[in-house]
N, C-alpha and C positions, 0 to 999 in steps of 0.2 A: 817577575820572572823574565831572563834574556829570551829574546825572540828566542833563538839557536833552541835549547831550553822545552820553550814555548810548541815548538816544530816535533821535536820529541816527543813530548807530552803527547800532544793532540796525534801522531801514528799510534801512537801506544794506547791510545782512549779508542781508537778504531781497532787497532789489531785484537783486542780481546774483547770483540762485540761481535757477533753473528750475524746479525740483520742489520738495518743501514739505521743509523740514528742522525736524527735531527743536527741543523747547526746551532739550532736553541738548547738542547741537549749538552754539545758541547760546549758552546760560548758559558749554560752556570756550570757545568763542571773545572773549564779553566780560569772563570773567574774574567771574562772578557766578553767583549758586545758581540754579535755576531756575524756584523761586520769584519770583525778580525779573525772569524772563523775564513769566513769568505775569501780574505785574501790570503789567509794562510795556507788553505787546502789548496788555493790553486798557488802559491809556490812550491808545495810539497807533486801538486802535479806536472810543474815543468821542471823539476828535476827531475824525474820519473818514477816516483810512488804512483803506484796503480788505485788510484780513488776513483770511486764513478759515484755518481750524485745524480740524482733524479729530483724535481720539483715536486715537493710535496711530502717525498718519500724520506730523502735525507743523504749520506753519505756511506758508503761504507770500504771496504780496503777489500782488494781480491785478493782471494788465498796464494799462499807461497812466496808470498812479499818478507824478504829477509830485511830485517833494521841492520844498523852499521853497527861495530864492533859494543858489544853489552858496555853500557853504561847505567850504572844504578844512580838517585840520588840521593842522598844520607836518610828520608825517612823511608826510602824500598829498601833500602841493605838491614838498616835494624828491623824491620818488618819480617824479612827474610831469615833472621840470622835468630829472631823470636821465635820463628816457626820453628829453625834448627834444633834449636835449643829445647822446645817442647818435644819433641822426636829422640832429642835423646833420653830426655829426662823419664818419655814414658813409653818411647818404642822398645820393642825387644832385640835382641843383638842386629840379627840381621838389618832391621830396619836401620837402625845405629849407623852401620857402617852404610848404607844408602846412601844416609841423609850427609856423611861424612863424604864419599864421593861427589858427589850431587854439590857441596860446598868448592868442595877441591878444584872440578871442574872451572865454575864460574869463579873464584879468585883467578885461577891460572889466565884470564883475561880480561880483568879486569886491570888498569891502571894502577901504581904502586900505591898510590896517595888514596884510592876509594878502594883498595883490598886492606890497608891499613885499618880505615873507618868499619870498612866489614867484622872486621876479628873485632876491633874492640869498641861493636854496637854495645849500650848502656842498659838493654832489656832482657830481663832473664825471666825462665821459666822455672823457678823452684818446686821440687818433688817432695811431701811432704807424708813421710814413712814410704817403705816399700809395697811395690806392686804385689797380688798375689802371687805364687808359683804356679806357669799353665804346665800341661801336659801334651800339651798336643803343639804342629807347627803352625807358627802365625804366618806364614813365608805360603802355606798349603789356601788359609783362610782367606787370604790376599788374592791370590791366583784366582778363587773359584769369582770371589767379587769383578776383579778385573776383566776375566773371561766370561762372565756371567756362565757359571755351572752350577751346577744342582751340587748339594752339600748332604752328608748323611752323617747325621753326627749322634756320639751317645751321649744325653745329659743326667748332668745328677742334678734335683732339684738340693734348695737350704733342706727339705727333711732326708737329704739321701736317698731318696724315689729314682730311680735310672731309667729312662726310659730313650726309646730312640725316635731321630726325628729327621725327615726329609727336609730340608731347608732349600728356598730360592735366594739366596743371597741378596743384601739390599747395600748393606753398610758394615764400616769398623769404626766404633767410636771409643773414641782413647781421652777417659776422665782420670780426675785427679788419684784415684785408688784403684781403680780397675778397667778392666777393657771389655766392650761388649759385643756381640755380633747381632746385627740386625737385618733379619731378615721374614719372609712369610713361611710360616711354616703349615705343611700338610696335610698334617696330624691333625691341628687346631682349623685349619682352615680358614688362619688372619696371621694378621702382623705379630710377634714376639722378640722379646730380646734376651739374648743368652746370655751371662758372664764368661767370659773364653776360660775361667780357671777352673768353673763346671764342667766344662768339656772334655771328656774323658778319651774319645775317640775322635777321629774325623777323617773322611773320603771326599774325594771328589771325584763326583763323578762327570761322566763324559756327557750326559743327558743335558741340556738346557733347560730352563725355565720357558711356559711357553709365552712368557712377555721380556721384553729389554728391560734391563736395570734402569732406564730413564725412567718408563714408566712404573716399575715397580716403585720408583724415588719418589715420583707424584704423588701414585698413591699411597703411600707411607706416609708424606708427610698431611695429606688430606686427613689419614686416619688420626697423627696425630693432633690436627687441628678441633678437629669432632670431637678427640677425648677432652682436650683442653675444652672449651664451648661446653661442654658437659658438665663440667666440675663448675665452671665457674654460673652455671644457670642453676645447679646444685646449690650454692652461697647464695645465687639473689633470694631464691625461694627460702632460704633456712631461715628460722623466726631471730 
């Protein structure tokens, strides 16, 4: 990897880290001693990248630090262009056109030679038969996630059973046949997940949940750790 390259990298190993990380951290992540962490970070410091480094603690970037015009390199663009490409194949229109902006955007700045390599990255997301028909807006189910809002939705169970259900929004997860919403529900008083093509109805409302989506995400995925644990002490015990 060219130093130049290498200076890149190692902002970008910092800018999407929150807390300060080690230069042992970074030297295996770039694949270099730590010595070369050391003298890289303070090149990047007398240029004037805002890194502060405490003994012990590690390094980390202060927020607001802008990188120099978008440069991807060939395995961030097919990375990116994978992503796209499963958004189209399994979002719904509006997401579609998103993810089509959202593209648009970063070619319009990148370089002619790495927006070339962008459009014709070699990784596809193949869709294989169609999605169900929903009835309701994924654009409404988005919002309530993103805002963290309270959801009231009417579901139809596989026996046609319709019932209605207050949801604290957790997640949208988009599988090979279908899309599902995950969130806590009310009703039940734990964690469930709906198929959105069940969804007959849905509001959002103005209410919050009385926890963050962050933590609602903890615990959600604690629960699902528990169910996993469960099943699989279910097989040690089976004769």
């Amino acid at each position: 990897m060219a130093r130049s390259e290498r200076l890149l990298t190692l902002t970008q190993a910092l800018r999407r880290r929150r807390r300060p990380v080690t230069a042992a951290t970074l030297a295996a992540e770039l694949q270099v001693s730590e010595r070369t962490i050391y003298r890289d970070v303070a090149s990047l410091q007398g240029t004037g990248v805002p890194i502060r480094g405490e003994a012990g603690i590690g390094y980390i970037l202060e927020p607001g630090y802008d990188l120099p015009p978008l440069m991807l390199t060939p395995e961030e663009g097919e990375a990116l262009m994978l992503g796209a490409r499963f958004v189209r194949e399994r979002g719904d229109p509006e997401l579609r056109r998103i993810i089509d902006d959202a593209i648009a955007k970063i070619e319009a700045v990148l370089p002619e030679s790495t927006r070339l390599s962008l459009r014709e990255a070699p990784l596809y997301a193949p869709l294989y038969g169609s999605l169900p028909v929903e009835r309701i807006s994924a654009s409404q189910m988005r919002r309530a996630v993103r805002e963290n809002r309270k959801l009231r939705i009417s579901y139809r169970d596989p026996n046609g059973q319709e019932t209605e259900r207050t949801l604290w929004p957790v997640l949208l997860g988009y599988f090979e046949r279908s899309r599902v919403l995950i969130g806590f529900c009310e009703l039940r008083q734990d964690f469930r997940t709906f198929r959105t093509d069940r969804i007959q109805a849905i509001q959002v409302l103005e209410e919050r949940p009385p926890l963050r989506r962050a933590i609602l995400l903890r615990q959600w995925e604690k629960h699902v750790a528990e169910q996993e644990w469960g099943r699989e002490d279910c097989a040690s015990a089976a004769p």
